[in-house]
ZATORTOR-848207 format. One record per residue: residue in one letter; x, y, z of N, C-alpha, C in turn. Coordinates in steps of 0.001 Angstrom, whole numbers, plus 500000, padded with zeros to 6 digits. Example, Ala and Ser with C-alpha at 12.3 -4.5 7.8 and 13.67 -1.06 7.14 Angstrom:
BEGIN
A513190494310507800512300495500507800513200496700507800
S512850497750507080513670498940507140512900500030507870
//
This chain:
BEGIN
X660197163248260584659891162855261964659646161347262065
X658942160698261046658629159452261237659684158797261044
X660673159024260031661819158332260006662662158444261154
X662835159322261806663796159803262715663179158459264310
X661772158544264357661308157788265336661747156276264801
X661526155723263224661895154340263069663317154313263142
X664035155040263211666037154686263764666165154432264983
X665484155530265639665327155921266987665060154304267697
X663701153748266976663695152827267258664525151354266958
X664941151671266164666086150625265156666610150432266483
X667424151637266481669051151483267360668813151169269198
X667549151684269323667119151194270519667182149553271158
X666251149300269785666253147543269730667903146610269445
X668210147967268629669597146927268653670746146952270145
X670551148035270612670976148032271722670483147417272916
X669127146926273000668868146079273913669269144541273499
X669435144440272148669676143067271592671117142763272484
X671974143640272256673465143354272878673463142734273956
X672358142890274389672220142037276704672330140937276154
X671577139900275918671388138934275207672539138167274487
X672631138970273479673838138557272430675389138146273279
X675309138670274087676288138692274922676306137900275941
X675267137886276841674660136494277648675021135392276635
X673927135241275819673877134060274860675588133373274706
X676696134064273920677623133765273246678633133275274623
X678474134202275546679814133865277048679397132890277689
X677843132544277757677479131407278631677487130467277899
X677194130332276892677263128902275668678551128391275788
X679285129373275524681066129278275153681650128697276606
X680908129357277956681771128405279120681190127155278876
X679921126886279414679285125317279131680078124323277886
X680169124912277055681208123960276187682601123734275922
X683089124477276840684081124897277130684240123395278636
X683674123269279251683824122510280247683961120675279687
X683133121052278574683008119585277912684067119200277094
X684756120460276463686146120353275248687182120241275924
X686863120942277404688620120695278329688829119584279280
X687378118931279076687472117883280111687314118323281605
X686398119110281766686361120169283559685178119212283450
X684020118633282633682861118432283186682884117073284113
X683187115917283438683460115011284822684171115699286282
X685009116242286709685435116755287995684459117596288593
X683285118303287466682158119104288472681619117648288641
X680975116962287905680106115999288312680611115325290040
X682275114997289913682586114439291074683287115592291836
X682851116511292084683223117495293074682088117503294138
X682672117915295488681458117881296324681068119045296681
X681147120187295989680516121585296032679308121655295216
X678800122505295390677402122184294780677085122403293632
X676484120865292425677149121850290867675634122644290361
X674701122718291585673898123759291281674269125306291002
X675332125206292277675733127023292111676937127265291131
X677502126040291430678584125870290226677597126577288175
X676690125688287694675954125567286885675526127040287035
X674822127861287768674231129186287855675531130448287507
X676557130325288381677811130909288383678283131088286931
X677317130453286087678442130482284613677693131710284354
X676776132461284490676438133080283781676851134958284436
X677495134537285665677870135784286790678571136665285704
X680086136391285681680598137572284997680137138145283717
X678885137350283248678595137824281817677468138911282088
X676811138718283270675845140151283277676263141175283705
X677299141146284251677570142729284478678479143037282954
X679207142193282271679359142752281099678161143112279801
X677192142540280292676262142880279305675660143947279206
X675367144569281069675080145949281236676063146642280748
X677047146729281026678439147272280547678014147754278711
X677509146723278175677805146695277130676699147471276420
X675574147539277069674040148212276606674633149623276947
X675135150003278149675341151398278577676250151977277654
X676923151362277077678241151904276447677792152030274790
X676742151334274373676183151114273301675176152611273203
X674358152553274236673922153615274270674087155068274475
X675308155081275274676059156344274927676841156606274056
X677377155544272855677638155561271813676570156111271141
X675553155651270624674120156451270076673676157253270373
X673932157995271586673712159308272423674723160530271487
X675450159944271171677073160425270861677564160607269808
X676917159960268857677207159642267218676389159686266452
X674830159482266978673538159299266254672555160242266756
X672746161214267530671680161607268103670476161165268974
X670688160136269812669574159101270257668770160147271183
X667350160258271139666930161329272263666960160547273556
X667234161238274228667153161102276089665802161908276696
X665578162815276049665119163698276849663671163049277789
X662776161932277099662032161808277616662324160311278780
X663133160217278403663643158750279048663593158838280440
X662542157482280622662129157257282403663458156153282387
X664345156794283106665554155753283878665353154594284818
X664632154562285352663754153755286493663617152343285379
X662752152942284453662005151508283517663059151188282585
X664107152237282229665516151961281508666132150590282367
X666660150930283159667415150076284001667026148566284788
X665350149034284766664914147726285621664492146707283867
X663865147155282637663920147307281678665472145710281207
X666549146500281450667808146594281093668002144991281931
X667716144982283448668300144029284100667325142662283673
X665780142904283824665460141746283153665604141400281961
X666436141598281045666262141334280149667691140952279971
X668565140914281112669890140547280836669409138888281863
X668539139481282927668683137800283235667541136980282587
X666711136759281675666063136452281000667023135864280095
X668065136387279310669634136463278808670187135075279539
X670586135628280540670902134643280941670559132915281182
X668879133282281748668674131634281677668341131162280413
X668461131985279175668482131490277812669837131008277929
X670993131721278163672643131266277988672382129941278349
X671888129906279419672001128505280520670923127352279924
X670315127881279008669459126908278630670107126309277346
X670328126866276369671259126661275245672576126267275116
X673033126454276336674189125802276766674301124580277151
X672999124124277594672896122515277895672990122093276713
X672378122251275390672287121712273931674198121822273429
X674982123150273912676338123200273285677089122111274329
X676778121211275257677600120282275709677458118788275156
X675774119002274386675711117836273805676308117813272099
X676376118855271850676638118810270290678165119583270317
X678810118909269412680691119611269115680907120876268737
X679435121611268334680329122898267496679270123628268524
X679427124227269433678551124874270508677987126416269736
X678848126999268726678371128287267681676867127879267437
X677316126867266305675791126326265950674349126874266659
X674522125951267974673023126690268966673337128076269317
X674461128477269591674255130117270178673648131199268450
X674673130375267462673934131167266390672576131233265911
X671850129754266022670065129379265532669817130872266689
X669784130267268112669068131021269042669229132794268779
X670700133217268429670490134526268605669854134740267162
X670219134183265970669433134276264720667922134988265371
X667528133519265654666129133738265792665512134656266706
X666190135394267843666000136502268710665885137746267895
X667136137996266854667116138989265897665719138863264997
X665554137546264527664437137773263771662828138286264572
X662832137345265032661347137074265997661030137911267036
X661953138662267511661566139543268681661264140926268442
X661300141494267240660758142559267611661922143819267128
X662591143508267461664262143363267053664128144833265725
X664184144082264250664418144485263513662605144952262652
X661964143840262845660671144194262081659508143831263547
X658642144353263391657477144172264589656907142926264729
X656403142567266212655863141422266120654561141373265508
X653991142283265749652821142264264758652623141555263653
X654110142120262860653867141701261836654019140487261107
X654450139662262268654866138015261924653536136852261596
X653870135964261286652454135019260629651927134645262487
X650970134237262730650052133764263640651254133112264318
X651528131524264079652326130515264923653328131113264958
X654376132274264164655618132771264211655505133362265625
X654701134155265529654435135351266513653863134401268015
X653557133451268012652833132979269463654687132578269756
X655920131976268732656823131729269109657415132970269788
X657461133766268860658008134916269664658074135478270817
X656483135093271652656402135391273013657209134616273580
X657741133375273361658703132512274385659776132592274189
X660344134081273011662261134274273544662184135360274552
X663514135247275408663792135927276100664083137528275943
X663841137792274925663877139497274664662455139983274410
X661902139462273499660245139725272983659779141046273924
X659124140885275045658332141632275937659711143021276561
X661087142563276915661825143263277689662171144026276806
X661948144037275625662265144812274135661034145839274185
X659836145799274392658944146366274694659229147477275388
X659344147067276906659103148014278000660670148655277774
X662249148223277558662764148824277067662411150185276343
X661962149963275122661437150930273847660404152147274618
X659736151456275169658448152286275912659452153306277278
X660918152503277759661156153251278432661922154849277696
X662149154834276526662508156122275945661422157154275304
X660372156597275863659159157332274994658741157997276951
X659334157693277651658823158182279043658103157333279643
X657306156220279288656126155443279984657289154778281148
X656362154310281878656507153448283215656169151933282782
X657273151280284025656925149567283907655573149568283801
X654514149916284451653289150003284874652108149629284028
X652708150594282821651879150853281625651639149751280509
//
């Protein structure tokens, strides 16, 4: 039983990791992408707004990220036995969306660093590295040293990894 709950939980976490991983890599990759093709001077001198322009990078990547958690998880539903039965959908999904746009303004944040530096992998790899490590992810936050763990509260998965996890055990956002 206890083992069955630490997979349970494994594959949980790794499936919420995918929002992220996926944010992270499509939004990095446009932002540097604008700088390698030469698009970024023409936003600068365009007269549309490169606020919404700048926000817009990260549009088509969240609905693929949900895409990609749902499909992940009915894969594990499907192949692994993942239980459902107690699963509050409500805290699944709301769960699911912050944590894709949380995702996102990480993409958008790390993406400013892949326009200044040539190999834009580099930052998407440190950042998701360190999401895998530090969040909760693979080993608990608990169990990280003091300053590791105060870092941990400031990635974008840490907490949505939480209420995620808590949403297959039945609890509510609430709780």
């Amino acid at each position: 039983e206890v083992k069955a709950l630490a997979a349970q939980s494994y594959v949980v976490g790794m499936a919420a990791y995918q929002i992220p991983f996926i944010l992270l890599g499509g939004i990095t990759n446009c932002l540097a992408r604008d700088r390698f093709f030469g698009t970024l001077p023409f936003l600068y001198a365009s007269r549309g707004s490169r606020t919404v322009s700048y926000f817009c990078k990260g549009v088509f990547h969240y609905p693929n990220a949900i895409l990609a958690v749902s499909i992940v998880l009915f894969a594990a539903w499907l192949f692994l036995g993942l239980d459902f039965s107690h699963l509050n959908w409500l805290s699944l999904v709301v769960s699911a969306l912050i944590i894709a746009a949380s995702g996102t303004a990480a993409g958008l944040f790390i993406g400013n660093f892949a326009i200044i530096i040539n190999d834009w992998a580099t930052a998407y790899g440190a950042f998701a590295g360190a999401m895998l490590a530090l969040t909760g992810v693979v080993s608990p936050v608990s169990s990280l040293p003091g300053f590791v763990s105060i870092i941990s509260q400031g990635l974008p998965l840490t907490r949505g990894l939480v209420a995620f996890r808590a949403a297959f055990a039945g609890e509510s956002l609430a709780t």
